[in-house]
Backbone as XML, in Angstrom:
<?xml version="1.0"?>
<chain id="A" units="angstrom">
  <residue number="1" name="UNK">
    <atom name="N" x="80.719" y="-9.148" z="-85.510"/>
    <atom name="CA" x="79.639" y="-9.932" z="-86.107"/>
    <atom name="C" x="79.796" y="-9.926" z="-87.627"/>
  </residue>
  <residue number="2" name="UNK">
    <atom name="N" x="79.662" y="-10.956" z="-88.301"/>
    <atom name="CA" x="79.750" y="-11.034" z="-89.530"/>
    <atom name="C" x="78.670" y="-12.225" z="-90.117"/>
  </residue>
  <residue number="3" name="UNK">
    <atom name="N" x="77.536" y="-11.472" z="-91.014"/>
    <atom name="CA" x="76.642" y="-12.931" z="-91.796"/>
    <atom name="C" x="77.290" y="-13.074" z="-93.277"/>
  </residue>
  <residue number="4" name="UNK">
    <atom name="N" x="77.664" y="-14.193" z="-94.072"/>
    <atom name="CA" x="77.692" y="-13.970" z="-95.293"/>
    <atom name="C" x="76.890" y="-14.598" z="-95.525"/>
  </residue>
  <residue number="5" name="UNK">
    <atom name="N" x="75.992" y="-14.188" z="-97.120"/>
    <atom name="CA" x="75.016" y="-15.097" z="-97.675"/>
    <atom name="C" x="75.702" y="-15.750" z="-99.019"/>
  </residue>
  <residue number="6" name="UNK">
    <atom name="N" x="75.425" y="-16.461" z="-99.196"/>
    <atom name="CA" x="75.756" y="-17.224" z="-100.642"/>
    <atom name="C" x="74.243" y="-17.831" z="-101.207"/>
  </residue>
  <residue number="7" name="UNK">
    <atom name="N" x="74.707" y="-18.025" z="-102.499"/>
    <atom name="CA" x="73.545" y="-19.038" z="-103.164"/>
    <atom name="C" x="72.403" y="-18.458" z="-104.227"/>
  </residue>
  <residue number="8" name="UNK">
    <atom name="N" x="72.287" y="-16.854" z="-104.188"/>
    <atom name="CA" x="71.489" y="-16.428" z="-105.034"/>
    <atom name="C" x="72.422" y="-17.067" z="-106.148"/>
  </residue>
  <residue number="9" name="UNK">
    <atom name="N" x="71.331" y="-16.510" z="-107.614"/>
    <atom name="CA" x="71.552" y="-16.715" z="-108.977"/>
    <atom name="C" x="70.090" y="-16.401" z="-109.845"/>
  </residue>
  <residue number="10" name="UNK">
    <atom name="N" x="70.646" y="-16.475" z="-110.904"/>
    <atom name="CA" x="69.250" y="-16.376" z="-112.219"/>
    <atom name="C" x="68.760" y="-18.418" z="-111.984"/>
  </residue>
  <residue number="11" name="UNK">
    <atom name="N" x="67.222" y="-17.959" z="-111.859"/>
    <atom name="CA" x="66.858" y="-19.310" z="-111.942"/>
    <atom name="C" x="65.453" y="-18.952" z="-112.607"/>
  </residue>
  <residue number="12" name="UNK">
    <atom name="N" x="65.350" y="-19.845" z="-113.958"/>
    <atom name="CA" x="63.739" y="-19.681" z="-114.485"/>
    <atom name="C" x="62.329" y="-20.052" z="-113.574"/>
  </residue>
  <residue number="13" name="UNK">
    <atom name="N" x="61.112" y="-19.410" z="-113.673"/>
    <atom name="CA" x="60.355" y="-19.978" z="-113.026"/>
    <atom name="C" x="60.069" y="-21.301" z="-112.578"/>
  </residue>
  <residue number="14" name="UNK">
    <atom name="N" x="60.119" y="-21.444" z="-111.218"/>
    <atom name="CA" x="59.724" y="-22.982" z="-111.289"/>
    <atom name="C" x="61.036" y="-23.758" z="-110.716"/>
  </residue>
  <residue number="15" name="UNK">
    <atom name="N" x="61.741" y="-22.907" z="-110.776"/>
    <atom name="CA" x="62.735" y="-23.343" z="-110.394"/>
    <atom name="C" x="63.523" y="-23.502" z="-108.614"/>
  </residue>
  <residue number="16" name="UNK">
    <atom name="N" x="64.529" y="-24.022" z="-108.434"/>
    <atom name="CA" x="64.838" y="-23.996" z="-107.129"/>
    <atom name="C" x="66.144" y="-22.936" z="-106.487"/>
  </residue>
  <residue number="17" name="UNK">
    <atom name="N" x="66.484" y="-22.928" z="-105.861"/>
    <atom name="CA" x="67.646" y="-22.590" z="-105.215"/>
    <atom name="C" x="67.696" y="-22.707" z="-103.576"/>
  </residue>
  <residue number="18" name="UNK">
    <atom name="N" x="69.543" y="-22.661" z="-103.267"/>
    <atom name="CA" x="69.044" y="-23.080" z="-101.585"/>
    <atom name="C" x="69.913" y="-21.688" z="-101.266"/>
  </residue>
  <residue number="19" name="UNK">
    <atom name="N" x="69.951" y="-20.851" z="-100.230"/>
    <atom name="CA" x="70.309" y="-19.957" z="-99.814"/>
    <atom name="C" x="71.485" y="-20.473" z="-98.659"/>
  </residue>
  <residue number="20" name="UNK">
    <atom name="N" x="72.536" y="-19.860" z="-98.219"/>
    <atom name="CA" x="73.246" y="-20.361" z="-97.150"/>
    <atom name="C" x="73.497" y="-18.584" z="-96.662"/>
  </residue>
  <residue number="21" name="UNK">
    <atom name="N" x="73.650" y="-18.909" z="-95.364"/>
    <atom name="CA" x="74.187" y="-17.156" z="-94.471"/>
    <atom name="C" x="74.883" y="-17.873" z="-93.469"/>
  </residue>
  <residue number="22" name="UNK">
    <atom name="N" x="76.602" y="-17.983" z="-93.738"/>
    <atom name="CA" x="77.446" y="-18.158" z="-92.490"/>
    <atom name="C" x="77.631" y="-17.002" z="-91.290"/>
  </residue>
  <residue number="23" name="UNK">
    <atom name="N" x="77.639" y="-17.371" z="-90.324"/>
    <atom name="CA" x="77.487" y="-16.216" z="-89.289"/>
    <atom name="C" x="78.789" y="-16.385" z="-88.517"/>
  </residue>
  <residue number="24" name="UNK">
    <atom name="N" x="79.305" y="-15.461" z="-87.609"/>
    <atom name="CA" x="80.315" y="-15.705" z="-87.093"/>
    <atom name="C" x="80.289" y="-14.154" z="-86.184"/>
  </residue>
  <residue number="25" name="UNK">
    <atom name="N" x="80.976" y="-14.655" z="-84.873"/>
    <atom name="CA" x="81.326" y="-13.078" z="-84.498"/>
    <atom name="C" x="80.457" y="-13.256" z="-83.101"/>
  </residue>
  <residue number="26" name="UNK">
    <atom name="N" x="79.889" y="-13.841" z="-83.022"/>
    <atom name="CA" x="78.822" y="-14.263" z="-81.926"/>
    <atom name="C" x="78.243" y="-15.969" z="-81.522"/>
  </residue>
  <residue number="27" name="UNK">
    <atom name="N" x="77.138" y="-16.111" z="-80.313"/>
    <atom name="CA" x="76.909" y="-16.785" z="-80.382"/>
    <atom name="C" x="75.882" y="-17.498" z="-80.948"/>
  </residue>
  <residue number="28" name="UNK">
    <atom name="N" x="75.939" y="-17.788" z="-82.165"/>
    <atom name="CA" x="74.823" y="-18.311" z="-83.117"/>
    <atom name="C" x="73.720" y="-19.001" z="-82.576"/>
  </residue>
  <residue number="29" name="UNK">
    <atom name="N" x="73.986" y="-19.684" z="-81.563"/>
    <atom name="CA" x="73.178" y="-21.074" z="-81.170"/>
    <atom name="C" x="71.950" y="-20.453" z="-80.265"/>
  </residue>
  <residue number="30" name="UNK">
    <atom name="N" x="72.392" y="-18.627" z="-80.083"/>
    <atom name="CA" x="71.789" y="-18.127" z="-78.984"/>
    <atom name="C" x="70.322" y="-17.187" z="-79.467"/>
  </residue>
  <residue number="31" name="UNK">
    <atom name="N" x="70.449" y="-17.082" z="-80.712"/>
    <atom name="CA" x="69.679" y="-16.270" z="-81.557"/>
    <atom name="C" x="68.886" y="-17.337" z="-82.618"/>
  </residue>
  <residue number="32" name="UNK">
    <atom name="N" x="67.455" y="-16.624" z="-82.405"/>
    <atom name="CA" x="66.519" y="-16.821" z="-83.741"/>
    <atom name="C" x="67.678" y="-15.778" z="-85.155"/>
  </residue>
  <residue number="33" name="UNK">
    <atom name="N" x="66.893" y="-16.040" z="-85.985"/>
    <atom name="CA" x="67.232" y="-15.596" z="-87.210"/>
    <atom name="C" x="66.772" y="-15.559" z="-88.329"/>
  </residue>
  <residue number="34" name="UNK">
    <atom name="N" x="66.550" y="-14.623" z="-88.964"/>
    <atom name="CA" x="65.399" y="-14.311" z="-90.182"/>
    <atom name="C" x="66.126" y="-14.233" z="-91.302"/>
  </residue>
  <residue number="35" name="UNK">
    <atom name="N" x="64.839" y="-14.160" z="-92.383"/>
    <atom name="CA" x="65.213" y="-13.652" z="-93.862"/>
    <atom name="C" x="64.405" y="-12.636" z="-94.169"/>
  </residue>
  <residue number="36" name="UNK">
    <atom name="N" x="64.915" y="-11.955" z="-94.718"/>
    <atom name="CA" x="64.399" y="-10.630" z="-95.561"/>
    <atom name="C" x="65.051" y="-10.613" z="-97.217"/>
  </residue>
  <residue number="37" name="UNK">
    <atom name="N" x="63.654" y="-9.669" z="-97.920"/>
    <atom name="CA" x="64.017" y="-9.523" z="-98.916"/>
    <atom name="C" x="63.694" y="-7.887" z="-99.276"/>
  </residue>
  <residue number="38" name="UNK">
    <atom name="N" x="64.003" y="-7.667" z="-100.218"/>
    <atom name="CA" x="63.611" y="-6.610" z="-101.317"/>
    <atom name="C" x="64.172" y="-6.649" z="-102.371"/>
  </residue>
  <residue number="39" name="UNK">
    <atom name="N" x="62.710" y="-6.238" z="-103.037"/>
    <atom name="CA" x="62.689" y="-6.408" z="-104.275"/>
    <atom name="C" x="62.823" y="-5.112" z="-104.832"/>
  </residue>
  <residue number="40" name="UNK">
    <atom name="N" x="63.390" y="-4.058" z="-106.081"/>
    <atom name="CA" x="63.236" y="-3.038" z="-106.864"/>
    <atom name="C" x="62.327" y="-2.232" z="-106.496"/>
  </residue>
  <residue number="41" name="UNK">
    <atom name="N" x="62.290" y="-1.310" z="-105.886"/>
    <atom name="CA" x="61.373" y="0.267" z="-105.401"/>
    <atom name="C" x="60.540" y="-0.686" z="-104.257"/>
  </residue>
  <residue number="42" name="UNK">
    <atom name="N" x="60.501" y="-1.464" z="-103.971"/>
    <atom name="CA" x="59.804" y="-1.842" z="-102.319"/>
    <atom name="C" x="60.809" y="-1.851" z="-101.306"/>
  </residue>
  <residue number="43" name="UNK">
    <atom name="N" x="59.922" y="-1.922" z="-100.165"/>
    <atom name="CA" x="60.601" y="-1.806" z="-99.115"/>
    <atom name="C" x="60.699" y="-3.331" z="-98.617"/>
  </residue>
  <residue number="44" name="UNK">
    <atom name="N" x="61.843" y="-3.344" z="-97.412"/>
    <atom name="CA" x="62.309" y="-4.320" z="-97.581"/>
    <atom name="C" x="61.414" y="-5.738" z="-96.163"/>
  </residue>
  <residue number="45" name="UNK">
    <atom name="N" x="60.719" y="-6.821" z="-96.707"/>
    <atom name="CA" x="60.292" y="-7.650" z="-96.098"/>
    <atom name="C" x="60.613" y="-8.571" z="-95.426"/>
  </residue>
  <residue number="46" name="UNK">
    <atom name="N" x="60.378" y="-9.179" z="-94.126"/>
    <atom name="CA" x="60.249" y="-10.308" z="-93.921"/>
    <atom name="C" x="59.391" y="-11.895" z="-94.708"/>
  </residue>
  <residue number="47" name="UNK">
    <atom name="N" x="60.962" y="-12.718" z="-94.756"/>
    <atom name="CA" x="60.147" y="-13.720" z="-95.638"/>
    <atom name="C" x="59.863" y="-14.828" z="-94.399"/>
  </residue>
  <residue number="48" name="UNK">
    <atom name="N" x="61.429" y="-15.013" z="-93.838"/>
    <atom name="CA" x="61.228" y="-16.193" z="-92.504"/>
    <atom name="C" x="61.885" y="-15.940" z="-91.464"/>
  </residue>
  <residue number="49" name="UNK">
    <atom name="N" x="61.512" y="-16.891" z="-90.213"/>
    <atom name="CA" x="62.401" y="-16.731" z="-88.860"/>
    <atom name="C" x="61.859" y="-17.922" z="-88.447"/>
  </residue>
  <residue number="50" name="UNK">
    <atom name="N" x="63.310" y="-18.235" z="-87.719"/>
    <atom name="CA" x="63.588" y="-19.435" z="-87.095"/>
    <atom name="C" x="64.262" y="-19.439" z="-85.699"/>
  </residue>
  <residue number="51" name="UNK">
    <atom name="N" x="63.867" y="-19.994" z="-84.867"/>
    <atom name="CA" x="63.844" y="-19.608" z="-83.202"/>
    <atom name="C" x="65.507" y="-20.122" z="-83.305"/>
  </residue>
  <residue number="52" name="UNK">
    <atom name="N" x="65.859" y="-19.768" z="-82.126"/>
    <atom name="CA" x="67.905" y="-20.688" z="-81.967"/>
    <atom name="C" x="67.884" y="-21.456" z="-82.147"/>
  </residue>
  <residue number="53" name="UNK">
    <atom name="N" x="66.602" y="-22.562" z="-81.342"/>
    <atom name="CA" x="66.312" y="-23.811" z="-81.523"/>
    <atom name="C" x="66.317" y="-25.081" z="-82.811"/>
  </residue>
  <residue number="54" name="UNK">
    <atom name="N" x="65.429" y="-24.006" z="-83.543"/>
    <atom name="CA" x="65.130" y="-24.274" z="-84.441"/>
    <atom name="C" x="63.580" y="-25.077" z="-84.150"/>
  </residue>
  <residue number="55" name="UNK">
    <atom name="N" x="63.221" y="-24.867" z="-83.404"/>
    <atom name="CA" x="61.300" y="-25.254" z="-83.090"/>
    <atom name="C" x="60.513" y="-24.446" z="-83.271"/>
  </residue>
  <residue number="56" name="UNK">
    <atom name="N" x="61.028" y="-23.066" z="-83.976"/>
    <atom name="CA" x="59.701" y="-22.338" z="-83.648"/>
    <atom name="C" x="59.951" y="-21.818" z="-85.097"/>
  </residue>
  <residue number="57" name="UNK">
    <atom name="N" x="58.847" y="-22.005" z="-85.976"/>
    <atom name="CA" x="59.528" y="-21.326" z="-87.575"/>
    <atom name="C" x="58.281" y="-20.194" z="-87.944"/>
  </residue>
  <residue number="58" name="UNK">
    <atom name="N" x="58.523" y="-19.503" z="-88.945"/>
    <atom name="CA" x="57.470" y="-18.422" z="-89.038"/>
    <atom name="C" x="57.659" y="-18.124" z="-90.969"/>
  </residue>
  <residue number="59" name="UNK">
    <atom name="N" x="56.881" y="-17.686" z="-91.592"/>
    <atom name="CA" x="56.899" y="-17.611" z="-93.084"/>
    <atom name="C" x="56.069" y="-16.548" z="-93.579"/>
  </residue>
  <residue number="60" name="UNK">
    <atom name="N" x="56.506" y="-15.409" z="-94.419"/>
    <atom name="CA" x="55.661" y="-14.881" z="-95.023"/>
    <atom name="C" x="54.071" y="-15.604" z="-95.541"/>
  </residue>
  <residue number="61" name="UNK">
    <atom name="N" x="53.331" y="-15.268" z="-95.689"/>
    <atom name="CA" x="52.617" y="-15.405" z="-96.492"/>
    <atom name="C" x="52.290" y="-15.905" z="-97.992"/>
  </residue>
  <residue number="62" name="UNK">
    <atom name="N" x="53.311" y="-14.992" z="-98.257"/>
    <atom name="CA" x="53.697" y="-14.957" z="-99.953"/>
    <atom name="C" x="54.614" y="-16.235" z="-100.392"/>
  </residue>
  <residue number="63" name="UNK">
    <atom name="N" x="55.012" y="-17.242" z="-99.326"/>
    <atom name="CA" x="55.884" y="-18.422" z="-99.404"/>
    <atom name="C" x="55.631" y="-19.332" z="-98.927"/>
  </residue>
  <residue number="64" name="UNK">
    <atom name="N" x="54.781" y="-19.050" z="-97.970"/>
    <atom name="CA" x="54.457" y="-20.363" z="-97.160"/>
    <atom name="C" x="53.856" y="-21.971" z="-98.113"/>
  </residue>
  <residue number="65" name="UNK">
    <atom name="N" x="54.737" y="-22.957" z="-98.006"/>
    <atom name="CA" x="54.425" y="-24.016" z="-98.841"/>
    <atom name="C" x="55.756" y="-24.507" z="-100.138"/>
  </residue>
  <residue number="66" name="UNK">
    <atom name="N" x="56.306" y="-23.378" z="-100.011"/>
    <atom name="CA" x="57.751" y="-23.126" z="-100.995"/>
    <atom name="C" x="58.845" y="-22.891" z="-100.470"/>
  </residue>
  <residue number="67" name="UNK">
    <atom name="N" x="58.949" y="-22.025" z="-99.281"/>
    <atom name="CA" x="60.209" y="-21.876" z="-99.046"/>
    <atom name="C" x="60.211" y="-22.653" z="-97.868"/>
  </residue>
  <residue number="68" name="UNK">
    <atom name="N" x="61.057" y="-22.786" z="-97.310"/>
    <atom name="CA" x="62.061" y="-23.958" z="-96.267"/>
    <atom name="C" x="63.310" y="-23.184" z="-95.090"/>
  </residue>
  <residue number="69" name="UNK">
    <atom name="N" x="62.959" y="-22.854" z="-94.090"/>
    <atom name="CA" x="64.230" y="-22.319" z="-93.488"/>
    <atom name="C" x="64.656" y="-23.435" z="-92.397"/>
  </residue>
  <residue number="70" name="UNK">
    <atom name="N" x="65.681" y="-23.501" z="-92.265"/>
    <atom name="CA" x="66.493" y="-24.088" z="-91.436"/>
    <atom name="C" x="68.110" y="-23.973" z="-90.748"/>
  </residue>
  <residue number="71" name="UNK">
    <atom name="N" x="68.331" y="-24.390" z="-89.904"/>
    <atom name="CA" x="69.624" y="-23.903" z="-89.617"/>
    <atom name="C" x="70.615" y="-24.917" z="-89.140"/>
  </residue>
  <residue number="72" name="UNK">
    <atom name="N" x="71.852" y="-25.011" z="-89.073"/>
    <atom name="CA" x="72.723" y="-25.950" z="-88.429"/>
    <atom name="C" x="73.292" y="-25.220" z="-87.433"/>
  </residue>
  <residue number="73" name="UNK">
    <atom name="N" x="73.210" y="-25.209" z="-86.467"/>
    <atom name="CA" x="74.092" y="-24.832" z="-85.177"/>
    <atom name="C" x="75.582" y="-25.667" z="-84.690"/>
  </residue>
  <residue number="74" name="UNK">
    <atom name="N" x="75.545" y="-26.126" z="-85.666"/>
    <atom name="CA" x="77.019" y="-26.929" z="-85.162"/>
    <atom name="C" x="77.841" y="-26.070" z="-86.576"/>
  </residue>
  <residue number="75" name="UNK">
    <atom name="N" x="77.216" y="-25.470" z="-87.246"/>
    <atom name="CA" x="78.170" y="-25.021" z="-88.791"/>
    <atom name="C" x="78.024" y="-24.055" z="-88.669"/>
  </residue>
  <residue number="76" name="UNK">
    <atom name="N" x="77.066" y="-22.947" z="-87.483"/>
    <atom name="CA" x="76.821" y="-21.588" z="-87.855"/>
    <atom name="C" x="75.997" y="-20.960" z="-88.582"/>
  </residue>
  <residue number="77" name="UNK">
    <atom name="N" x="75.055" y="-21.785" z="-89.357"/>
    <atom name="CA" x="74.855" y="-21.538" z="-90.757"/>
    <atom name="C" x="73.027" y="-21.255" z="-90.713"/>
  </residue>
  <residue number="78" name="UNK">
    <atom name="N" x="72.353" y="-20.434" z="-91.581"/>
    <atom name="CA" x="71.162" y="-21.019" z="-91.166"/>
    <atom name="C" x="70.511" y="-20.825" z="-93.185"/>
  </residue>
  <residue number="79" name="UNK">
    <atom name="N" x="69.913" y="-21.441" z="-93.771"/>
    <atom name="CA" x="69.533" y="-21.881" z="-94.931"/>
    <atom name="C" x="68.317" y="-21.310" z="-95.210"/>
  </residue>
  <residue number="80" name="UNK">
    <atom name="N" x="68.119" y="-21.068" z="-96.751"/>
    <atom name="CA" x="66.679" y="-20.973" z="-97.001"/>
    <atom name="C" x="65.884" y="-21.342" z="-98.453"/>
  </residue>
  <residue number="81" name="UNK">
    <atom name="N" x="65.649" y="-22.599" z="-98.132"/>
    <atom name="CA" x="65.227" y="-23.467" z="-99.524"/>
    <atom name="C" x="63.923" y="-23.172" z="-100.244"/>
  </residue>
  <residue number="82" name="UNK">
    <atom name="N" x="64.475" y="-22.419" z="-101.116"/>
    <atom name="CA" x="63.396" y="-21.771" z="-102.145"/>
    <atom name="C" x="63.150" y="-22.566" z="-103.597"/>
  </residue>
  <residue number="83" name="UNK">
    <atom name="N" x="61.838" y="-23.450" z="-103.311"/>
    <atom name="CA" x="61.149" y="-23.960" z="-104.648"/>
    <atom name="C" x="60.153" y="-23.411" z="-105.245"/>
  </residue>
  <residue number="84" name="UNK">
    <atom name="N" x="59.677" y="-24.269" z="-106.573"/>
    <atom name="CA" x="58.807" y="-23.430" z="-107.281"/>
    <atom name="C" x="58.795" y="-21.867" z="-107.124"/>
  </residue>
  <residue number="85" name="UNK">
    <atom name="N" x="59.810" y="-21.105" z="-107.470"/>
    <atom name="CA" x="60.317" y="-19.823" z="-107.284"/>
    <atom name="C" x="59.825" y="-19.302" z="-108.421"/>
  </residue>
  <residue number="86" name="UNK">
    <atom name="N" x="59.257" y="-17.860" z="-108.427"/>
    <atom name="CA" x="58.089" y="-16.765" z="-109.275"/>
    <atom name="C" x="58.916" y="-16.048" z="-109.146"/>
  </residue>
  <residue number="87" name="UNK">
    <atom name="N" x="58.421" y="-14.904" z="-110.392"/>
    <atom name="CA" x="59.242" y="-13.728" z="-110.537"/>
    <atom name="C" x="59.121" y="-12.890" z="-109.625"/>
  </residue>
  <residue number="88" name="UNK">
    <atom name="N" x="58.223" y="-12.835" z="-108.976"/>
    <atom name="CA" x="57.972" y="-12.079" z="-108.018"/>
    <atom name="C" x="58.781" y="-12.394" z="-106.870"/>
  </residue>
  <residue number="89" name="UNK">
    <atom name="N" x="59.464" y="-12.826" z="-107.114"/>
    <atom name="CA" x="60.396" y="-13.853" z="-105.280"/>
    <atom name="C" x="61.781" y="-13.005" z="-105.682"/>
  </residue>
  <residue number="90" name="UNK">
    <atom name="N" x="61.663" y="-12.564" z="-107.333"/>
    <atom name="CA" x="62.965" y="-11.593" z="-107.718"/>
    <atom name="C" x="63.383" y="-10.188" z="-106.464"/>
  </residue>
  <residue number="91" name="UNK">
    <atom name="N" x="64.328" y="-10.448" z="-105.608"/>
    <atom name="CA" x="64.940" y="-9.773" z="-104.579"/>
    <atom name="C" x="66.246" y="-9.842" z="-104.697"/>
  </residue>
  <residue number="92" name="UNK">
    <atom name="N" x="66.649" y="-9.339" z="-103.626"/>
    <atom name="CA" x="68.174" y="-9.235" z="-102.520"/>
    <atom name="C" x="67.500" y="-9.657" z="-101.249"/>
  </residue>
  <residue number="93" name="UNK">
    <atom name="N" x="67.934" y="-10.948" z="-101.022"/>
    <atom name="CA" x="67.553" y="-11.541" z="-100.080"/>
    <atom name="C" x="69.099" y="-11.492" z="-98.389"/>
  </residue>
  <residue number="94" name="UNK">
    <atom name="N" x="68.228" y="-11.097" z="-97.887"/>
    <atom name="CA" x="69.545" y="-10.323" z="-96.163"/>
    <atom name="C" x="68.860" y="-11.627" z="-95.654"/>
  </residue>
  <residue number="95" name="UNK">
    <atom name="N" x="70.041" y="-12.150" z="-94.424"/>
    <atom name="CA" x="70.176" y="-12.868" z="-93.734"/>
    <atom name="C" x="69.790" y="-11.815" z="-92.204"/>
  </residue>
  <residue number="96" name="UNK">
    <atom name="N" x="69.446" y="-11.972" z="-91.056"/>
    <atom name="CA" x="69.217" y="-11.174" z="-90.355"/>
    <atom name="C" x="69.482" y="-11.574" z="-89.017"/>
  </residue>
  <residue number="97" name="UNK">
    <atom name="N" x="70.401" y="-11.088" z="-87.791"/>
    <atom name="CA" x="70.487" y="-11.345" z="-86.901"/>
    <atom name="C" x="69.685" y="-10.315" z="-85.860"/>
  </residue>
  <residue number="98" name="UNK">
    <atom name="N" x="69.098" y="-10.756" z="-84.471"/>
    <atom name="CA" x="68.146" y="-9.648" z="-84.185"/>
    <atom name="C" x="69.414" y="-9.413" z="-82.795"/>
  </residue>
  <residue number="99" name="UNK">
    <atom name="N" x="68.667" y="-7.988" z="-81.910"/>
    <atom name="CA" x="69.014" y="-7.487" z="-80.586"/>
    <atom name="C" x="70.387" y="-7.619" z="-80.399"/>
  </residue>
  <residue number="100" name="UNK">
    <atom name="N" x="71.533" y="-6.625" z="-80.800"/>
    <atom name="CA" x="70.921" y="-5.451" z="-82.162"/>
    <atom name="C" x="71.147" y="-6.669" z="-83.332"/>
  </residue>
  <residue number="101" name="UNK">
    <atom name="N" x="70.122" y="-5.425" z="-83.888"/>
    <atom name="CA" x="69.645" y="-5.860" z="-85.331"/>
    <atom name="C" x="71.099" y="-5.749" z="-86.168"/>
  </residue>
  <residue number="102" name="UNK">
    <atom name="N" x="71.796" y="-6.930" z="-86.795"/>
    <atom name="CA" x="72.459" y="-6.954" z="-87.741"/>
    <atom name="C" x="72.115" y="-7.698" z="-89.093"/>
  </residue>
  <residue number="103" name="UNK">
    <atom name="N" x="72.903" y="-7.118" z="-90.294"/>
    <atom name="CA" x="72.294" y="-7.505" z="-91.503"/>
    <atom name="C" x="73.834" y="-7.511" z="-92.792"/>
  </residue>
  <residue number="104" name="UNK">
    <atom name="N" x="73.607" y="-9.101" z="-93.173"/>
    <atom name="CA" x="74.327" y="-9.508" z="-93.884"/>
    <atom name="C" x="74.584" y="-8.311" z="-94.792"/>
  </residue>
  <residue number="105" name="UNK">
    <atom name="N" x="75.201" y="-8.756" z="-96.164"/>
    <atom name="CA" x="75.327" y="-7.869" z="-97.252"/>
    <atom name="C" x="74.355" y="-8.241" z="-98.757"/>
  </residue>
  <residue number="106" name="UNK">
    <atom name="N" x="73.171" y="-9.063" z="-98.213"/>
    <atom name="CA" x="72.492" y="-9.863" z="-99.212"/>
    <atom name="C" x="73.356" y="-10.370" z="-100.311"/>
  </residue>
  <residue number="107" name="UNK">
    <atom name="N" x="72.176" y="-11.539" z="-100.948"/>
    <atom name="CA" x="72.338" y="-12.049" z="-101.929"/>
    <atom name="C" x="71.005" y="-12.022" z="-102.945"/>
  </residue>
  <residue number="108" name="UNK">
    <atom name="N" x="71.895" y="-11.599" z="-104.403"/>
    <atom name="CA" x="69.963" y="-11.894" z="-105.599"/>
    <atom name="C" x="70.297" y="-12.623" z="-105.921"/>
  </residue>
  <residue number="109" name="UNK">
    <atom name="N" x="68.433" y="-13.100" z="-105.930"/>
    <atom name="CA" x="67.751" y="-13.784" z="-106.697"/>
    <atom name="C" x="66.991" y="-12.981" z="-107.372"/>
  </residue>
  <residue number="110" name="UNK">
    <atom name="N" x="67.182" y="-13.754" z="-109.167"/>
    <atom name="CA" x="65.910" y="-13.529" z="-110.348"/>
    <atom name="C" x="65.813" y="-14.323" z="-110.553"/>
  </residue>
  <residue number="111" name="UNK">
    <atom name="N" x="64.696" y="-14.019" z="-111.171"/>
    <atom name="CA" x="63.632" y="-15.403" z="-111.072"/>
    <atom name="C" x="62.615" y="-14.928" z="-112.832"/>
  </residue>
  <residue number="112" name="UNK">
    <atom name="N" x="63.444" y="-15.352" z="-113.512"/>
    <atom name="CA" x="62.937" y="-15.370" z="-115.274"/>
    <atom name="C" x="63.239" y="-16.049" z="-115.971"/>
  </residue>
  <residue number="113" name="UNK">
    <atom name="N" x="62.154" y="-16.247" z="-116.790"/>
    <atom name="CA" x="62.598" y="-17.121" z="-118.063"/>
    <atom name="C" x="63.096" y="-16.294" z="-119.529"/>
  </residue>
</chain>
């Protein structure tokens, strides 16, 4: 099993970025799949999850209205489109495969001006 994430970077408030986590090693099409973050001395959260399907979506709290998950099952791939992005969204954002639980090697995001 292998997730890579790509796509963090420094982006000022307000700003966007899109997240990508290629997966491989399994059957992608067969699994939901989440995002997690952590941020500096916290522990580490759920932001989203998205059924195999892709019909069934779920969102923190703290994002709901901003961030965007989605996935391509024909590329492996599953995305996570983060707008109007706060400093507080400043993490290492993991890609997450469940049963067993596997976990990319994250990617940061900061989020300052």
């Amino acid at each position: 099993v292998q997730l890579v994430e790509s796509g963090g970077g420094l982006v000022q408030p307000g700003g966007s970025l899109r997240l990508s986590c290629a997966a491989s090693g399994f059957t992608f099409s067969s699994y939901s799949m989440s995002w997690y973050r952590q941020a500096p001395g916290k522990e580490r959260e759920p932001v989203a999850f998205i059924s195999s399907g892709g019909g069934s979506i779920k969102y923190a709290d703290s994002v709901k209205g901003r961030f965007t998950i989605s996935r391509d099952n024909g590329k492996n791939t599953v995305y996570l489109q983060m707008n109007n992005l706060k400093p507080e969204d400043t993490a290492v954002y993991y890609c997450v495969k469940p049963a067993p639980d596997f976990w990319g090697q994250g990617t940061q995001v900061t989020v300052s001006s």
